[in-house]
C-alpha positions as CSV (number, residue, x, y, z in Angstrom):
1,X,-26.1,19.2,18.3
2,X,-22.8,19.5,16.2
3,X,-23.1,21.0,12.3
4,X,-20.1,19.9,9.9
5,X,-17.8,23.0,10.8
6,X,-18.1,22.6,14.5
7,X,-17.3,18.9,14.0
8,X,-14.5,19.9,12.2
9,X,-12.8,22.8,14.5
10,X,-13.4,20.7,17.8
11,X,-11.6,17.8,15.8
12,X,-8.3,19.4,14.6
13,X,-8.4,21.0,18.3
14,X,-8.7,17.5,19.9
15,X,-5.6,16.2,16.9
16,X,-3.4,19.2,17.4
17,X,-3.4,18.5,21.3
18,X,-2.0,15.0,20.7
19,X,0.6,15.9,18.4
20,X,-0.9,14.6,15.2
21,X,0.4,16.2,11.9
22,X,-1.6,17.9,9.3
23,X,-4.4,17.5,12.1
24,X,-6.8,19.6,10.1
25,X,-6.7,17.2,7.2
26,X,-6.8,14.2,8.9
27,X,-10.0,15.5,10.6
28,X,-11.3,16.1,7.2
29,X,-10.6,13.0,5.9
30,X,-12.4,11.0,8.7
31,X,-15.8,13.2,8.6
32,X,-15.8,13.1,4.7
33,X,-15.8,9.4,5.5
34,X,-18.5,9.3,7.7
35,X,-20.2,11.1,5.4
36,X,-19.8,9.3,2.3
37,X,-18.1,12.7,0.8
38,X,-15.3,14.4,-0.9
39,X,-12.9,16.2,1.6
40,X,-14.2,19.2,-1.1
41,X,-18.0,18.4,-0.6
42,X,-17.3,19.2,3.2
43,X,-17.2,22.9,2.1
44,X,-21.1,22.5,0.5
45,X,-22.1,20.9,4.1
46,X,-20.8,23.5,7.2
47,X,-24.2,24.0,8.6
48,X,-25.4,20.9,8.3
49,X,-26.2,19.1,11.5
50,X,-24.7,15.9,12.0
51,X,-27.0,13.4,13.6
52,X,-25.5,11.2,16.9
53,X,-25.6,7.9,14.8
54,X,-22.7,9.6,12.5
55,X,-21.1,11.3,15.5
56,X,-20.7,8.5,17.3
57,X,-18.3,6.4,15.2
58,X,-16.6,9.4,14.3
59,X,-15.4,9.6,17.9
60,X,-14.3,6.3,17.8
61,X,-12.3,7.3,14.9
62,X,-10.9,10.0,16.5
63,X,-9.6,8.7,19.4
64,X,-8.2,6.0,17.9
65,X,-6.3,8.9,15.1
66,X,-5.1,10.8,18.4
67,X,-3.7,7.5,20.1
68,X,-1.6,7.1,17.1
69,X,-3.5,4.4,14.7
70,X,-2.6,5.7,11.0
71,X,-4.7,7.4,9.0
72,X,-5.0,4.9,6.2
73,X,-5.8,2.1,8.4
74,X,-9.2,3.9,10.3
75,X,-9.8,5.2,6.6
76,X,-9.8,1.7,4.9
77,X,-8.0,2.8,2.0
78,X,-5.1,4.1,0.2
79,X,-4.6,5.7,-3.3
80,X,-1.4,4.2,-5.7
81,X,-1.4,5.2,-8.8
82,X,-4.7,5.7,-10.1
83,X,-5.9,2.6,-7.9
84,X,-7.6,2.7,-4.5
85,X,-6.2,0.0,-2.1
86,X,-7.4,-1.9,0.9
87,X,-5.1,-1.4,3.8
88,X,-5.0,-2.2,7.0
89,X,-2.9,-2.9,10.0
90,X,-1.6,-7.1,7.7
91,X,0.6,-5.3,5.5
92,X,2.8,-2.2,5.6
93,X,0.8,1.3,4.1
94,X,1.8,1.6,0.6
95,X,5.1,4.8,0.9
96,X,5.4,7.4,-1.6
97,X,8.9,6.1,-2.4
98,X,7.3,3.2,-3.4
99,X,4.4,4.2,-5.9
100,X,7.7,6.7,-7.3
101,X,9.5,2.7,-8.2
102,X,6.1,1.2,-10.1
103,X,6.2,4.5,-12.4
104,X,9.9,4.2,-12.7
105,X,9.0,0.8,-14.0
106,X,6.4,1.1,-15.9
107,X,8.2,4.1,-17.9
108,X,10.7,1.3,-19.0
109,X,10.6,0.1,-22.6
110,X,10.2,-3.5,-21.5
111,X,8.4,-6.5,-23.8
112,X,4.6,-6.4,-24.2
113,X,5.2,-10.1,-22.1
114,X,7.1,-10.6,-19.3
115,X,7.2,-12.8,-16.0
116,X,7.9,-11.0,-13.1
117,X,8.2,-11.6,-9.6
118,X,7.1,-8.6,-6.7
119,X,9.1,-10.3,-4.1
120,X,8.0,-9.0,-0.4
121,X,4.6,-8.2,-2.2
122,X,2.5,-7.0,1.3
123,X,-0.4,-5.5,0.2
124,X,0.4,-6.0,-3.2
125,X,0.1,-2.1,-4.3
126,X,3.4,-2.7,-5.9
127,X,2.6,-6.0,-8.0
128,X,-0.6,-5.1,-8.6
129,X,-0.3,-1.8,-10.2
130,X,2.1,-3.6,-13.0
131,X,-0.2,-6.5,-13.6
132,X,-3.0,-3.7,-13.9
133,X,-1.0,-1.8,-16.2
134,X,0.3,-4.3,-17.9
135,X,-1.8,-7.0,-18.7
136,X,0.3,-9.2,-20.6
137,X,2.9,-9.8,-18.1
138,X,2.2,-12.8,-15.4
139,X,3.1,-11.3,-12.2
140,X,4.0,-13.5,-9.0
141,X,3.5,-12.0,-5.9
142,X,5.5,-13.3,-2.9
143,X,5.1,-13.0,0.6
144,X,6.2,-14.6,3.7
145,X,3.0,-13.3,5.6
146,X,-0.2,-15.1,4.9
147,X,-2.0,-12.1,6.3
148,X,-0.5,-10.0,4.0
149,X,-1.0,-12.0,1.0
150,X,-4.7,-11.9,2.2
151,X,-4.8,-8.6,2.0
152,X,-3.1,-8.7,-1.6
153,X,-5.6,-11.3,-2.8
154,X,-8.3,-9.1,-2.0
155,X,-6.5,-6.2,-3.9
156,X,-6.5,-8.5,-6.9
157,X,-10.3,-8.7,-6.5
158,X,-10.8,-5.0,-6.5
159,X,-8.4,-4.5,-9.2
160,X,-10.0,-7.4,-11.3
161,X,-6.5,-8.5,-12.2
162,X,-6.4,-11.8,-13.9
163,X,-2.6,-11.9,-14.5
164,X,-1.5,-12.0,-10.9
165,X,-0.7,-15.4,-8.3
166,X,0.0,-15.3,-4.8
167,X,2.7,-17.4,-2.9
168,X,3.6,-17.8,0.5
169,X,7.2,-17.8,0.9
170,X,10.1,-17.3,2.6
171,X,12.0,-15.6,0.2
172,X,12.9,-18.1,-2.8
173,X,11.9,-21.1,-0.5
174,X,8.8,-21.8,-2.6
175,X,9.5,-20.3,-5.7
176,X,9.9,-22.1,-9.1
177,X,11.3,-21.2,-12.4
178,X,12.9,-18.2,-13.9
179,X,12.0,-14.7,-14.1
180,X,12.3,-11.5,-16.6
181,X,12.3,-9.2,-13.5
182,X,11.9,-9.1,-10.3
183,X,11.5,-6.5,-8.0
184,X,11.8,-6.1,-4.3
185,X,10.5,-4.0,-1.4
186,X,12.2,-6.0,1.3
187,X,12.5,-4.4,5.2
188,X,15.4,-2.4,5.8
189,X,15.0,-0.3,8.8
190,X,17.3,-1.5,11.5
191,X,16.6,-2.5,14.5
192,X,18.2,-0.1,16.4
193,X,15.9,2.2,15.0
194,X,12.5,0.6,17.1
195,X,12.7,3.2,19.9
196,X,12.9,6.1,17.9
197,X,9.9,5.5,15.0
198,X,7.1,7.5,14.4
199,X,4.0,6.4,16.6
200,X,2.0,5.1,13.8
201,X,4.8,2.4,12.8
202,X,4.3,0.7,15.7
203,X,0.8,0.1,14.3
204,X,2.6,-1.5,11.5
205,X,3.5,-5.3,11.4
206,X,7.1,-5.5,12.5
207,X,7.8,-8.2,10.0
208,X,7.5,-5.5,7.2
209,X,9.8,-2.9,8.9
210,X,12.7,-4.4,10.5
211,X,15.8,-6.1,8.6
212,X,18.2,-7.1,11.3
213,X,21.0,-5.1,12.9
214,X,21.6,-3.0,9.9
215,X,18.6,-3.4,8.1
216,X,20.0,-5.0,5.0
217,X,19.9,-9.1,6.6
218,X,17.5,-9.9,4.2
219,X,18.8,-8.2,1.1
220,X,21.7,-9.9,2.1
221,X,20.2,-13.0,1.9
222,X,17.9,-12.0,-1.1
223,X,20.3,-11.0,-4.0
224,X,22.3,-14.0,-4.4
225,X,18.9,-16.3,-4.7
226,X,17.9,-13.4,-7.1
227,X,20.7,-13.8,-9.4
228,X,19.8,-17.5,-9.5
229,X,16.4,-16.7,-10.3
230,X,16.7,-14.3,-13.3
231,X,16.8,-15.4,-16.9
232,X,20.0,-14.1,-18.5
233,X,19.6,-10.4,-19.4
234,X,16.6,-9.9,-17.1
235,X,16.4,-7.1,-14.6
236,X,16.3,-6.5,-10.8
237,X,14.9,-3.6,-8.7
238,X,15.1,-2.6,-5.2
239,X,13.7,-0.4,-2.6
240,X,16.1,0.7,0.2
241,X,16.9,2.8,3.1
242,X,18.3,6.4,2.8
243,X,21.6,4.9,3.8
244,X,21.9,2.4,1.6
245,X,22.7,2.3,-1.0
246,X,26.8,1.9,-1.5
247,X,26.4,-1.4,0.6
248,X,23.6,-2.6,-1.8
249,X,25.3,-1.6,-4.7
250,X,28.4,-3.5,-3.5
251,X,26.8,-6.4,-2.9
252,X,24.8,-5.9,-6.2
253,X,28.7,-6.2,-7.3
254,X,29.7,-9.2,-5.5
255,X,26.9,-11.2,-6.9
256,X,28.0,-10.7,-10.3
257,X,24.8,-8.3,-11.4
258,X,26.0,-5.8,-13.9
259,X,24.4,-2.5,-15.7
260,X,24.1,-1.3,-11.8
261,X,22.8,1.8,-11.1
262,X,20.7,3.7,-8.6
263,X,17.8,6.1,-9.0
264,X,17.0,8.6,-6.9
265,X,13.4,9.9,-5.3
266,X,12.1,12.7,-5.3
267,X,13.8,13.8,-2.0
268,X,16.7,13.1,-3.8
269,X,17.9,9.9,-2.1
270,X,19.7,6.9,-3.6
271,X,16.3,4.7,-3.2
272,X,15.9,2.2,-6.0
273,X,19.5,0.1,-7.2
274,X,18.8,-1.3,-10.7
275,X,20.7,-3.9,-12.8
276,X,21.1,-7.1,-14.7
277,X,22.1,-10.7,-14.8
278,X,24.9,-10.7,-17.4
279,X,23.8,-12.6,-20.7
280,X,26.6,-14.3,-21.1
């Protein structure tokens, strides 16, 4: 027999041993699962004895966490800004850096309507969080994985968005019309950078990770459809890498977007170039 906190201590042991961070937490997270619990609740629960039908998934779990699968994908779920999303190994896990751009966008003083275009959508935590928040835009959320825009359709279920379509595309291939915004979370880690990723990326779907030699292939190809695609005045966002941003912001430049600029994170890199296609 095993109670909670033995569960727990032999756990973190068996994560600290293969090199898996925070392995303390992790371990909490995956027994609170088991048990249908609050990491907190765990604390109310140290003697109790855990039965083998509970123990044995939580093996599987375990080995699985100390092999390198991530976190989010053996716990099902991931929160983004006040939302709890499905994810799993079809899209990329939702980054910090990324729920940082929705609130950047959301704090805007933008029109109570708007359409708006989450281009590279993956799991849609991105697109979905603005459609949730604001329900009178009409969000489009683009994809060239259809296992990803799966995943993002069954998001949109959990969410109960209504204000929200899905569109397999590669880049601008399918896409009609003109947009108020659009915002992008395109790959940009290069692919010299394969060999020396975290574990857990590998778990990740290349397609969402790698952007060519230098990362920025598909930006390249991205920003000049973009401009094409934008009403007059509307705006464009990006994610990017650390490293990037004087080459984004050049070719944000050389595409004829003005009001550039470039918000940092909270680690205080260059992450999200912002600007406009000219009105005139």
């Amino acid at each position: 027999m095993s109670t909670v906190l033995a569960t727990l201590d032999g756990g973190t042991r068996y994560l600290e041993q293969r090199g898996v961070e925070d392995a303390r937490r992790n371990m909490q997270m995956l027994v609170a699962r088991q048990l249908g619990c609050s990491r907190m609740d765990l604390y109310l629960q140290f003697d109790r004895v855990l039965e083998e039908a509970e123990l044995t998934p939580l093996r599987e779990a375990l080995k699985q966490r100390g092999q390198g699968v991530p976190l989010q994908h053996l716990l099902g779920s991931v929160g983004f800004h006040h939302h709890e999303f499905k994810t799993d190994a079809r899209a990329l896990i939702p980054r910090p850096e990324t729920e940082e751009l929705a609130e950047w966008i959301l704090s805007w003083d933008l029109p109570p309507v708007q359409r708006v275009l989450d281009m590279g959508c993956g799991s849609g935590v991105l697109g979905l969080t603005l459609a949730a928040e604001r329900p009178g835009w009409d969000l489009s959320l683009v994809d060239i994985s259809p296992d990803a825009l799966g995943l993002a359709r069954e998001n949109a279920v959990l969410l109960e968005t209504g204000n929200a379509t899905f569109i397999e595309s590669d880049l601008f291939g399918a896409i009609e019309g003109t947009f108020d915004g659009i915002v992008a979370n395109l790959p940009y880690v290069p692919d010299s950078e394969r060999s020396t990723l975290a574990r857990e990326l590998t778990h990740e779907p290349p397609l969402a990770l790698f952007g060519g030699a230098d990362g920025l292939e598909l930006i390249r190809r991205f920003l000049p459809e973009a401009f094409h695609f934008l009403k007059p005045g509307a705006w464009l966002v990006l994610e990017i890498g650390h490293d990037q941003s004087s080459q984004v912001t050049g070719m944000l430049q050389a595409c004829r977007f003005s009001a550039i600029d470039v918000k940092t994170d909270l680690s205080g890199v260059a992450r999200f170039p912002r600007a406009r296609r000219p009105v005139g």
